[in-house]
N, C-alpha and C positions, 0 to 999 in steps of 0.2 A: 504494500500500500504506500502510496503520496507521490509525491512530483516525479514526473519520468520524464525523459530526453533522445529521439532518437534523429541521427541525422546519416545522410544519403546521398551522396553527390547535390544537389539544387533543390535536396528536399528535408524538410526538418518537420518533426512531428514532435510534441510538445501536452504531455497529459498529466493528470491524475489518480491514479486508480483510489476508487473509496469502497470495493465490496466486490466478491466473488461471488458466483452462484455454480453448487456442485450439480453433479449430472454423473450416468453411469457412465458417460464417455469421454470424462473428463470435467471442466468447468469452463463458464465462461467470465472475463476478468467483465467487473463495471466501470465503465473510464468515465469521469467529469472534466469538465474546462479542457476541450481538446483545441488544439489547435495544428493546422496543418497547412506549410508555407510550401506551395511547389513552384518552379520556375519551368515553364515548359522552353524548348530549344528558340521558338522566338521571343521571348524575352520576356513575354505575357506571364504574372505573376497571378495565383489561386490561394486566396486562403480560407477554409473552412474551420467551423467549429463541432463538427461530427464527424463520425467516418463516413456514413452514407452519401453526406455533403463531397468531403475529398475526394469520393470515387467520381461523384459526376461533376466535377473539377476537372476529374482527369480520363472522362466518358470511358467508365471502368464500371463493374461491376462490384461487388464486395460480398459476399455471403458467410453463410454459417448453418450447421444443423442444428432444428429445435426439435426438442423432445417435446409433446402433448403433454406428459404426464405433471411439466413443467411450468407451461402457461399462467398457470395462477399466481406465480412469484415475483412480484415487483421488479428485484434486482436481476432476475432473469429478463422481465418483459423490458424492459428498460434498455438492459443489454443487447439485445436481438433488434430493437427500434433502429439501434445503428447501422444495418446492413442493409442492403437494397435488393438480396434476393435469397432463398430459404430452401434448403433443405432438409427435409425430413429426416430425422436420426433412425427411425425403425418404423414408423407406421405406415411406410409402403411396401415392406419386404410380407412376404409371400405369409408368412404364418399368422402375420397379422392381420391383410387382408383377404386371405382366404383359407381361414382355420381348420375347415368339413369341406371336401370338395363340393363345389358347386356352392357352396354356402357362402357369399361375398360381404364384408363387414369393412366399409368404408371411415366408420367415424373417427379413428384416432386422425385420418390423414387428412379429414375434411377439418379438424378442426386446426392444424398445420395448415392448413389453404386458405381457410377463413382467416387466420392472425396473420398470415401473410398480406394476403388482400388487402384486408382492412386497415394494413400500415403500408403502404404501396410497394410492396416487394414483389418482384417474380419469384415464382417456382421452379426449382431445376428437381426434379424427377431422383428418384432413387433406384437401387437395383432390381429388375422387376423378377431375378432368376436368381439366387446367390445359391455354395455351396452350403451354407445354414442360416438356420432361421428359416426352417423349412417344416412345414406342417408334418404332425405322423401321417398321417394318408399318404404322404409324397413318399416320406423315409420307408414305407412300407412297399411300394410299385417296383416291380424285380421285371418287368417287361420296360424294352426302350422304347415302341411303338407306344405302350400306353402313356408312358412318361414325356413322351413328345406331345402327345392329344394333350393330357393335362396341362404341359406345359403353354402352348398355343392359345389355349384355352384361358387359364389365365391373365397370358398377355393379353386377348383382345377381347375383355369384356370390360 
């Protein structure tokens, strides 16, 4: 925690942290009084007081993954305000939204879509096949044909 300094060839970023918020995937630091001084190659000077600000200073993106489970936490909501586009930490991998085949359970990632939304961030999409995090019905499928159908299936519903 307190006053931090980072500099970069014609770029200086200048914070505070005053609070973390923990998460199974690590944490996210809370920064106050940001400031960020960039020089682009023509001479044109950017300064912002956010990071979501700096990125479109420097017509950049910025993200990070939110957890659902997490949304209700000030100094998380707070934290995540700073980014301009959001991905999902787990509520789009496969066990989450489709636990029972054919049984499809969209709401942890609609509500990652709505908190997105609602603070004008883009969605960048999660892994829609990973090696886990994978429903028992899938862990169960010893045919490749059928594990392909399910798979397919899946993806485009």
């Amino acid at each position: 925690m307190g006053n931090k300094a980072l500099t970069a060839g014609n770029h200086a970023i200048r914070f505070t942290v005053t609070g973390k918020s923990a998460s199974s995937t690590g944490f996210m630091v809370v920064i106050d009084q940001l400031a960020l001084t960039a020089t682009s190659g023509g001479g044109s000077t950017c300064t912002a007081t956010t990071l979501k600000a700096a990125a479109a200073c420097k017509g950049r993106l910025i993200g990070t993954a939110l957890e659902a489970s997490h949304l209700g936490e000030t100094a998380y909501i707070n934290a995540a305000r700073e980014f301009n586009y959001a991905t999902p930490g787990n509520e789009m991998k496969w066990d989450t939204i489709e636990p029972s085949q054919n049984q499809f359970s969209y709401g942890l990632a609609d509500q990652i879509v709505n908190f997105a939304t609602s603070n004008g961030m883009k969605i960048k999409g999660h892994t829609l096949v990973w090696h886990s995090q994978l429903p028992s019905w899938v862990n169960n499928m010893t045919n490749a044909t059928t594990l392909r159908a399910a798979m397919t299936n899946h993806i485009t519903k």
